[in-house]
C-alpha positions as CSV (number, residue, x, y, z in Angstrom):
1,X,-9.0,-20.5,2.8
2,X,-10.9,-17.9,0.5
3,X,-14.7,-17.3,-0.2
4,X,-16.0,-17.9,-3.6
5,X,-17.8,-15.2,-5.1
6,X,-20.4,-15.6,-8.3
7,X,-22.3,-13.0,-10.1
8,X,-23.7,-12.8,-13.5
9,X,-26.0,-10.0,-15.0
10,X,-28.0,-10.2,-18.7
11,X,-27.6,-7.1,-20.7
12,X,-29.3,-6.3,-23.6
13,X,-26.3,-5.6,-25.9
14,X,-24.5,-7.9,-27.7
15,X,-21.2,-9.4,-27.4
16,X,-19.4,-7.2,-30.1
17,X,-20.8,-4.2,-28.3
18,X,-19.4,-5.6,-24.8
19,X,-16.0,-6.5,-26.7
20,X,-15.6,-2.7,-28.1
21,X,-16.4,-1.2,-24.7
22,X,-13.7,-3.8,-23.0
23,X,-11.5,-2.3,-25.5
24,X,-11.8,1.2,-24.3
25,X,-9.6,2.2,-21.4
26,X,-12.6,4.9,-20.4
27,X,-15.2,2.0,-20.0
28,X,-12.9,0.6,-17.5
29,X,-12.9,3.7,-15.5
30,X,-16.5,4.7,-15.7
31,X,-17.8,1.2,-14.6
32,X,-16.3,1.4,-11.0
33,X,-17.0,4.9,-10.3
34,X,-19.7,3.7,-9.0
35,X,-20.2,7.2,-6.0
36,X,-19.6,9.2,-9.0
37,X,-16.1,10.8,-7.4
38,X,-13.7,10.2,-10.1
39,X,-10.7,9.1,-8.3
40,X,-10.7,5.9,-10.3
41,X,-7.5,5.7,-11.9
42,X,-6.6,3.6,-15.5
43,X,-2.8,3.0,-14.0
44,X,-2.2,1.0,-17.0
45,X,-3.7,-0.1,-20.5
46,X,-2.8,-2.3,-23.2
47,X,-4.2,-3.5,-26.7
48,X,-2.4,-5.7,-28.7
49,X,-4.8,-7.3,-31.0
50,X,-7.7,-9.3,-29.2
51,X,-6.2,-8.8,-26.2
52,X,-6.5,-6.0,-23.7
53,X,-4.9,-5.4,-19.9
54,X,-5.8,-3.2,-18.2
55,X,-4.9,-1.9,-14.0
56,X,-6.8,0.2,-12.2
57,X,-6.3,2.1,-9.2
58,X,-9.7,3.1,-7.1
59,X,-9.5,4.4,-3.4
60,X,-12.7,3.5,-1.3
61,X,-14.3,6.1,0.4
62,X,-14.9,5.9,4.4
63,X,-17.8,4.6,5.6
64,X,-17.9,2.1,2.4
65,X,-15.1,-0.3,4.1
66,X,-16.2,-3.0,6.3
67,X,-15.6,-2.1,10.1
68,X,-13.3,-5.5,10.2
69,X,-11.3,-4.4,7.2
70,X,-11.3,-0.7,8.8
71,X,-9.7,-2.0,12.0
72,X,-6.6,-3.6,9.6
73,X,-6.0,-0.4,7.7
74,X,-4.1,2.6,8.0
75,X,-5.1,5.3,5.9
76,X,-7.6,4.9,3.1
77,X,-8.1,1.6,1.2
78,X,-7.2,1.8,-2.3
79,X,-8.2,-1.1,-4.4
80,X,-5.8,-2.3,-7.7
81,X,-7.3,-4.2,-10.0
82,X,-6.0,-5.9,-13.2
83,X,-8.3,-7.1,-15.9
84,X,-6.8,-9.2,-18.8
85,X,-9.1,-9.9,-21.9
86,X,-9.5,-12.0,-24.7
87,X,-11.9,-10.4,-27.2
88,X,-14.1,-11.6,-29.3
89,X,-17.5,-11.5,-31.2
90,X,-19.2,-14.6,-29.6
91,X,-17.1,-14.2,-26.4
92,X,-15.2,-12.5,-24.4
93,X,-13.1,-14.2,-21.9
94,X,-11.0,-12.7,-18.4
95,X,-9.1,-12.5,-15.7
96,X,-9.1,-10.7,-12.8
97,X,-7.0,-9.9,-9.8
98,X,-7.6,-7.7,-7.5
99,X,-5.2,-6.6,-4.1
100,X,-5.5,-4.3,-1.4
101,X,-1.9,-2.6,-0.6
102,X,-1.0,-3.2,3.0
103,X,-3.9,-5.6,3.8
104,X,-3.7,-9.2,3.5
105,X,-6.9,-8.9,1.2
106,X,-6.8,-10.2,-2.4
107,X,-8.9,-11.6,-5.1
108,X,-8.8,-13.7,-7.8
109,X,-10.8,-15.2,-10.6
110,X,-12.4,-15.3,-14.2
111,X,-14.7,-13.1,-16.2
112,X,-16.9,-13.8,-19.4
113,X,-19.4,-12.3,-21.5
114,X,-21.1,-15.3,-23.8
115,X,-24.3,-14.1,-26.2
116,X,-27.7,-14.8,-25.3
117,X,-31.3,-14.8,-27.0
118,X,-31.9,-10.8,-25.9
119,X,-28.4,-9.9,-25.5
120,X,-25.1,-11.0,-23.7
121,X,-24.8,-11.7,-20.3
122,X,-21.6,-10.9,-17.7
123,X,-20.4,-13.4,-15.4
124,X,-17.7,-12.8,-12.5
125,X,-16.6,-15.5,-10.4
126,X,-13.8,-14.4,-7.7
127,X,-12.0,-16.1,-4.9
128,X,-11.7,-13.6,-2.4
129,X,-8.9,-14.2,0.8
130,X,-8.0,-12.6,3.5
131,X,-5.0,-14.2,5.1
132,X,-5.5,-13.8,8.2
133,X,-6.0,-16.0,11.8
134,X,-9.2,-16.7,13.1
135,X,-10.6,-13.0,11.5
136,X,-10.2,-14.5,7.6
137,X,-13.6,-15.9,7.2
138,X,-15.6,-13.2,8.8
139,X,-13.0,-10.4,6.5
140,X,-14.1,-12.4,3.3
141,X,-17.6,-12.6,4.2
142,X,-17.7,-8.7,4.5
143,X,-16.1,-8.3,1.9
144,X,-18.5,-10.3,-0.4
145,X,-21.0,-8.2,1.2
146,X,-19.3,-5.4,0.1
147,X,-19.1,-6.5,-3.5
148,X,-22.6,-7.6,-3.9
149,X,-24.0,-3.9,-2.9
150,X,-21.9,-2.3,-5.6
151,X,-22.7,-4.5,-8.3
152,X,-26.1,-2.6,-8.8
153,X,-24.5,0.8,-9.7
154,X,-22.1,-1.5,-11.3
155,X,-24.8,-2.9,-13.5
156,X,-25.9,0.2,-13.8
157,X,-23.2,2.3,-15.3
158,X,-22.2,-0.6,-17.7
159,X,-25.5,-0.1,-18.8
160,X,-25.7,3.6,-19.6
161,X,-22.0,2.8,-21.6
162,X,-23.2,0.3,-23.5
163,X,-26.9,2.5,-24.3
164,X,-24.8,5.9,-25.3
165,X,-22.7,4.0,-27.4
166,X,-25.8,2.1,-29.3
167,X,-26.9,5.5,-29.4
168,X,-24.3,7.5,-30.9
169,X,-23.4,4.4,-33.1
């Protein structure tokens, strides 16, 4: 069983400016630092064309992991993420997957960013599972609810990317 997981966010950018931020392995990093730390780590990154993969490596601080997810873990979590990409200037199409090292947490879905009137918007839809008896549901469920509150700072810092680089373009 997994738990389906569906955001979207409208930016005022267009797609090319969404596709040449994609193709920067420092866009990648400064989206999830969303605390600011800067233990996100690009593990990996790859550009062949319209194409781009990149893995990322980000440790979640205490406090920030769900008690039920806590209770499973021992040491720090430590999120990988892989992102592949197709780029292009009407749309930008993805994949993600996402695992938790020694948990039985993982997550997998598609990503888009398709133009709009104003701008572009983002869209993430994930199947998130947590294989385990009885606790899966409640592990999924939390974290969801873990997803949803970073998505803000999320937004966010995709937001002051994709302004600096209108800027200084």
């Amino acid at each position: 069983m997994s738990t389906r997981l569906a955001l979207s966010r409208a930016y005022p950018y267009g797609v090319p400016a969404f596709a040449a931020a994609l193709a920067e392995p420092e866009f990648h990093r400064v989206k999830l630092d969303v605390d600011g730390s800067g233990r996100i780590d690009v593990v990996a990154f790859e550009r062949a064309g319209r194409r781009v993969r990149v893995v990322l490596r980000q440790p979640v601080p205490p406090g920030q992991v769900p008690a039920v997810v806590e209770r499973l873990l021992s040491g720090v979590l430590v999120i990988e993420r892989t992102e592949e990409w197709t780029l292009g200037p009407e749309r930008c199409e993805g994949r993600a997957r996402v695992s938790v090292p020694n948990t039985p947490i993982s997550a997998d879905g598609t990503m888009s960013v398709v133009g709009e009137d104003a701008g572009s918007r983002l869209a993430v839809d994930l199947d998130i599972t947590a294989a385990v008896p009885l606790l899966g549901g409640g592990i999924e469920r939390s974290v969801v609810t873990g997803i949803r509150g970073l998505t803000g700072r999320e937004h966010d810092r995709i937001s002051r990317w994709l302004a600096d680089e209108e800027r200084a373009g």
